[in-house]
LOKE-288100 format. One line per field, with one value per residue: residue in one letter; x, y, z of N, C-alpha, C in turn. Coordinates in pm, 1 decimal. Layout:
residuo = [A; ...]
n.u = [X; ...]
n.v = [Y; ...]
n.w = [Z; ...]
ca.u = [X; ...]
ca.v = [Y; ...]
ca.w = [Z; ...]
c.u = [X; ...]
c.v = [Y; ...]
c.w = [Z; ...]
! end
This chain:
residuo = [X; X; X; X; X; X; X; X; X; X; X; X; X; X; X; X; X; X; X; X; X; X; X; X; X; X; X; X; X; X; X; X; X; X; X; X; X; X; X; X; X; X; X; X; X; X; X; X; X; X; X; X; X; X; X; X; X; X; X; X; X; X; X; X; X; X; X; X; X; X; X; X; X; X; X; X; X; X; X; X; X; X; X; X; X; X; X; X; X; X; X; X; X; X; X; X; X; X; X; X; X; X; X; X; X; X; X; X; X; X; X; X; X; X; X; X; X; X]
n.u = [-3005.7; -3173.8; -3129.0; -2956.3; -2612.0; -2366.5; -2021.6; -2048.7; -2209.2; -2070.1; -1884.7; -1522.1; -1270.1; -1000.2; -797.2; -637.1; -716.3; -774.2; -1003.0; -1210.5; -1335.6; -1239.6; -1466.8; -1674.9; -1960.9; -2239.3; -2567.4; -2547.6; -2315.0; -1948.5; -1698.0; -1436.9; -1257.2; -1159.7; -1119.7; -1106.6; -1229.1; -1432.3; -1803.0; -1850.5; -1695.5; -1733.0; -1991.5; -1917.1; -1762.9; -1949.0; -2114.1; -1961.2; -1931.2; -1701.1; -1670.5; -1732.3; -1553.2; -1296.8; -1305.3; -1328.9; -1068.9; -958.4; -1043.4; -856.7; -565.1; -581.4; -649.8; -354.5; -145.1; 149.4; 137.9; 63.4; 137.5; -52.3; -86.1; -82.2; -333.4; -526.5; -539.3; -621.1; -861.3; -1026.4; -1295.3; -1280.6; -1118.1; -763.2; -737.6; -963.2; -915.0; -653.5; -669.3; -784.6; -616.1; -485.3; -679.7; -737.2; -495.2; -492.2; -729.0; -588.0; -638.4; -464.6; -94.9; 218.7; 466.7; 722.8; 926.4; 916.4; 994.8; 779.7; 614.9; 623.5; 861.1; 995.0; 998.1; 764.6; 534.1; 444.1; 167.2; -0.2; -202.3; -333.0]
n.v = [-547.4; -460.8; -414.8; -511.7; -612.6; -476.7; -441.2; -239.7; -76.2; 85.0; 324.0; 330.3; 353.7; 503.8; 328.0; 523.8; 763.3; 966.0; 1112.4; 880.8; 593.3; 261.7; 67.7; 181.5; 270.8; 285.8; 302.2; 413.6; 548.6; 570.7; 273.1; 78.4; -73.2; -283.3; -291.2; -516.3; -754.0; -928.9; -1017.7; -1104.2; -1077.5; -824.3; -822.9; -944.9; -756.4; -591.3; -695.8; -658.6; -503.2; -243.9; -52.1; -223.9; -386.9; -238.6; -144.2; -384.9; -416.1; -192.3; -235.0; -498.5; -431.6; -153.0; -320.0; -417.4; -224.3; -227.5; -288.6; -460.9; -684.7; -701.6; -980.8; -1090.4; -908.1; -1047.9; -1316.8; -1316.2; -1295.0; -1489.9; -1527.2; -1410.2; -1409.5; -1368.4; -1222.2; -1057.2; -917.0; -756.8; -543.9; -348.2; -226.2; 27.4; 184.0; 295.0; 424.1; 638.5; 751.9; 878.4; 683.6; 476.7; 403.8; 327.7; 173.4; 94.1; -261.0; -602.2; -929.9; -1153.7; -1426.6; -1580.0; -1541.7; -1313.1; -971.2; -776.1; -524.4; -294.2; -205.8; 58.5; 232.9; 577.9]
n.w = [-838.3; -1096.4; -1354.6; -1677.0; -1703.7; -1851.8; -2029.8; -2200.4; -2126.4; -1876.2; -1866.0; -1910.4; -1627.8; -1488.7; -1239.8; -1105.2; -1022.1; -759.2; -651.2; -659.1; -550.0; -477.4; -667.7; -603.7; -749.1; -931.8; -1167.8; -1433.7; -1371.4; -1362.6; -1360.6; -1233.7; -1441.2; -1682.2; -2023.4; -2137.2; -1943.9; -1869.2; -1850.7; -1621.6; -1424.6; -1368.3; -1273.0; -1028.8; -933.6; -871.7; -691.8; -400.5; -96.9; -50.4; 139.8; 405.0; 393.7; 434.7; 657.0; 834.0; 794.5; 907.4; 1153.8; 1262.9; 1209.4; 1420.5; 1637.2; 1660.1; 1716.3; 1652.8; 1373.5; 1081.5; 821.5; 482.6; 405.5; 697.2; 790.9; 619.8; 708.2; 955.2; 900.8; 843.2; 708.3; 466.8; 123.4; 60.7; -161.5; -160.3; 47.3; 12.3; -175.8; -41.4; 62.8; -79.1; -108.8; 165.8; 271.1; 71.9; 122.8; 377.2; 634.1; 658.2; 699.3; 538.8; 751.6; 701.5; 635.7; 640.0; 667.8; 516.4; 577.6; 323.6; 266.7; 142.6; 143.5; 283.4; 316.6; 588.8; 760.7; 943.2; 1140.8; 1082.9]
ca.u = [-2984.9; -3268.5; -3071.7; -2837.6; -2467.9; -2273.0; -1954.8; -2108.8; -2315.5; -2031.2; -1757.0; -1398.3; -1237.8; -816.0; -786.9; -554.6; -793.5; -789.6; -1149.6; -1218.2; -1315.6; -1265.5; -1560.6; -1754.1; -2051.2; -2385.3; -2638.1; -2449.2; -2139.3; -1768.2; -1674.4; -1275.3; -1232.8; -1038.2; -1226.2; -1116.5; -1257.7; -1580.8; -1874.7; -1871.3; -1565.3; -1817.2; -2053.3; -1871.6; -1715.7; -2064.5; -2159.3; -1884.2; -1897.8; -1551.3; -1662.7; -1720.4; -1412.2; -1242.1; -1419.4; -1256.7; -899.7; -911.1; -1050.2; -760.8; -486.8; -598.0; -614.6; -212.8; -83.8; 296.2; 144.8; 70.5; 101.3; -159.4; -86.4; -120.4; -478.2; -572.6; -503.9; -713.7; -1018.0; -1046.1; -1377.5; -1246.3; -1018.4; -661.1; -767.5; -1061.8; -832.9; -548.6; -709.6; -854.2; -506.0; -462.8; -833.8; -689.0; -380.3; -568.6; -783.9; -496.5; -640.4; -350.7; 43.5; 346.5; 574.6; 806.6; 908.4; 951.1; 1039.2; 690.5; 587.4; 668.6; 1051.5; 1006.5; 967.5; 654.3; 510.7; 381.5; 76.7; -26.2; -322.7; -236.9]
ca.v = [-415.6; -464.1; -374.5; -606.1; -550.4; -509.1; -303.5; -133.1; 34.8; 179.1; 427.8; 262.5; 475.6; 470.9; 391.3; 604.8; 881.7; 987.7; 1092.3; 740.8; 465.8; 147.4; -3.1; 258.4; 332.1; 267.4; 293.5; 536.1; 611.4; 481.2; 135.5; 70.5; -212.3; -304.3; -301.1; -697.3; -774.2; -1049.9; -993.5; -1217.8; -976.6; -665.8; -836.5; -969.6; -650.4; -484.4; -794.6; -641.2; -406.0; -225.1; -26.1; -283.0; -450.0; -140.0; -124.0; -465.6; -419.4; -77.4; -319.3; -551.9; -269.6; -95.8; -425.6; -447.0; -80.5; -243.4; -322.3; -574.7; -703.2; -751.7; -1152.5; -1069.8; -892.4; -1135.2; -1428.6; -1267.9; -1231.5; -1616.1; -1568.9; -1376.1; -1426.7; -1273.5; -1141.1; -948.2; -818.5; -682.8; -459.1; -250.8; -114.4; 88.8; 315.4; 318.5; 498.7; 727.2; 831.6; 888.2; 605.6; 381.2; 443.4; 233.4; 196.2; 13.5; -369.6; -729.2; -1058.3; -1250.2; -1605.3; -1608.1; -1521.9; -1189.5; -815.1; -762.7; -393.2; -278.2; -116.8; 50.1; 297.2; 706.9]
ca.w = [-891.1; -1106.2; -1482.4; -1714.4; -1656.7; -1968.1; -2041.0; -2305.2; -2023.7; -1814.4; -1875.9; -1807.8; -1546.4; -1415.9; -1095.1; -1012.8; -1010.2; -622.4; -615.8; -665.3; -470.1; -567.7; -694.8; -579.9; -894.0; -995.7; -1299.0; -1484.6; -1302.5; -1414.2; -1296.1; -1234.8; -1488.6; -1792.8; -2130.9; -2128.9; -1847.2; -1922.8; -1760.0; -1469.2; -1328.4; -1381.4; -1191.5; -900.5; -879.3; -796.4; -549.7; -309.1; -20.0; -36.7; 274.9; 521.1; 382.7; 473.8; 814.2; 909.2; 773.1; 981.3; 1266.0; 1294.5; 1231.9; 1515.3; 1734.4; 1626.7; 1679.9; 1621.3; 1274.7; 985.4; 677.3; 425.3; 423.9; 824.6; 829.7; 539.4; 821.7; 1070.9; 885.4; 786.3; 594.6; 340.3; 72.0; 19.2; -279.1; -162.8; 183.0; -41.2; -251.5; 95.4; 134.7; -139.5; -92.4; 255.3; 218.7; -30.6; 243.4; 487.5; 747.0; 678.1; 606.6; 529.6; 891.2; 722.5; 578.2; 731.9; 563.8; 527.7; 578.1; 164.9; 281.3; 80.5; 216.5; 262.7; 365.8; 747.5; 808.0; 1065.0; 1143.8; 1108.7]
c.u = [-3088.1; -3219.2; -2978.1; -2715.2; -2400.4; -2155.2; -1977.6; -2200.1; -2190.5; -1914.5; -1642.4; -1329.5; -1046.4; -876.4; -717.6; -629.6; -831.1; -922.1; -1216.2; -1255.4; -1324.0; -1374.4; -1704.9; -1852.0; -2173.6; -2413.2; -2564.1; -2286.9; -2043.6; -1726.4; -1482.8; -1293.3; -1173.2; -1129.6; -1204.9; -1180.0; -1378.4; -1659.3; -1914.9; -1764.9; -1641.1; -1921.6; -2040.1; -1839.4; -1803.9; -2116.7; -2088.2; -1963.4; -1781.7; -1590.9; -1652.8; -1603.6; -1267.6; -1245.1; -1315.7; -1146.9; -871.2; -910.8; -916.2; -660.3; -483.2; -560.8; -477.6; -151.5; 79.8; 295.9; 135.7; 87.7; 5.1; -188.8; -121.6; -306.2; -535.7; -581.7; -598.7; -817.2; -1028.3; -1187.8; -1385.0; -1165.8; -893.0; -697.4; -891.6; -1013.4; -745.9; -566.2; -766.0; -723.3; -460.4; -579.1; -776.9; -645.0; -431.3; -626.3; -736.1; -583.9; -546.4; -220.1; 118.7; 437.4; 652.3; 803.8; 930.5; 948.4; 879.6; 687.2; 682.9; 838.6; 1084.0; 948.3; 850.1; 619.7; 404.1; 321.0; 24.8; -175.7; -278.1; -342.2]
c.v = [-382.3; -433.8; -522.8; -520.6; -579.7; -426.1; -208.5; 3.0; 139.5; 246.6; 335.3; 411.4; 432.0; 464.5; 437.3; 753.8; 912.5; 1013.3; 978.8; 646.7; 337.7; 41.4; 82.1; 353.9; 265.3; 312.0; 411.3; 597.1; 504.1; 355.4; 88.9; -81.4; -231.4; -329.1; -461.9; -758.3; -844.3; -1011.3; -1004.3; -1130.0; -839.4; -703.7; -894.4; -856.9; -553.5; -576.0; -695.3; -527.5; -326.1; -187.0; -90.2; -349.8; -382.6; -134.8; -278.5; -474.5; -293.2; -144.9; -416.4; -472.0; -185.5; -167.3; -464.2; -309.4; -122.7; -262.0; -445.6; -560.9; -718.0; -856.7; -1150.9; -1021.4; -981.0; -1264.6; -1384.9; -1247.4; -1351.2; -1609.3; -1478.4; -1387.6; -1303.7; -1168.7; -1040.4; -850.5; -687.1; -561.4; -312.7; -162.0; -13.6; 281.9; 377.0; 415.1; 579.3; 793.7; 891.6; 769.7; 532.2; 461.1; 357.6; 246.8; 60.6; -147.6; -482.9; -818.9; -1147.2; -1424.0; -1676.6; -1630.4; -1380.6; -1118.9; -824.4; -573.3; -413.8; -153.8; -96.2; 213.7; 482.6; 765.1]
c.w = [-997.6; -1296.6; -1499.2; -1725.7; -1805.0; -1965.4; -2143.1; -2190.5; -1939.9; -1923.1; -1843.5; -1715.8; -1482.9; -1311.9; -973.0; -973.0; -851.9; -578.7; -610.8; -573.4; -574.5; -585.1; -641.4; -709.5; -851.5; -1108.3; -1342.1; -1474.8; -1370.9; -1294.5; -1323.2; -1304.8; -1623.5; -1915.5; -2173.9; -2053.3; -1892.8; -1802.8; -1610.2; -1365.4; -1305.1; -1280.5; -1066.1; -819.9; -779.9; -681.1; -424.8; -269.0; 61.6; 129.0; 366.6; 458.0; 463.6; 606.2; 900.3; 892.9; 899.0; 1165.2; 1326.7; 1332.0; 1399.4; 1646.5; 1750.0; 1585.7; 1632.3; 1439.2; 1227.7; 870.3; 600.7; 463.1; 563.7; 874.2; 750.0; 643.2; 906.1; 1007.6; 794.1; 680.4; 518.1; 305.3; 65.2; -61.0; -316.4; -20.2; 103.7; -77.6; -165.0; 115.9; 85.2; -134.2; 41.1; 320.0; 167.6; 56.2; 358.0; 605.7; 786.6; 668.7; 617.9; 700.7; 850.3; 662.7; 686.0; 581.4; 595.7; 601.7; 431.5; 188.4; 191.0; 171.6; 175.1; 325.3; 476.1; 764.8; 927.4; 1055.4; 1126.1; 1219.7]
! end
């Protein structure tokens, strides 16, 4: 990116703000992150490519019109982590691509929520 990453440089931004994507900035623009947040989280954050993240959660989904769970498309897309799947479902939804159809009892033994494509 060719600059040093500090939070002194961005704006903090909610991200509940619907115009929003998540993680979606550059040099100047507002960065969804917590004024605690240590650098190393500011700069992982910008490593990512939410879109194609997006791109393969919508991929599975589709391949499973009855629906999944997060923990479910997270399983199907072995080389990435939970914790970079999860976060895809929320922009999702926001965009109308996804919607809730509903709960099931996980693997965990807790309700989990069932997505499915709109």
């Amino acid at each position: 990116m060719g600059w040093e990453v500090s939070k002194e440089n961005y704006n903090i931004t909610r991200l509940h703000e619907p115009d929003l994507s998540l993680f979606d900035w550059g040099r100047g623009q507002r960065i969804p992150a917590r004024t605690s947040d240590p650098e190393t989280s500011i700069l992982a954050a910008e490593s990512i490519d939410p879109t194609e993240r997006e791109a393969e959660v919508l991929e599975i989904l589709r391949a499973h019109p009855e629906g999944l769970t997060e923990a479910e498309v997270a399983d199907r897309l072995p080389h990435r982590d939970r914790v970079s799947v999860s976060p895809r479902f929320r922009p999702l939804r926001r965009k109308g691509k996804i919607r809730e159809a509903g709960e099931r009892v996980g693997a965990s033994g807790r309700k989990a929520r069932v997505w499915v494509i709109v």
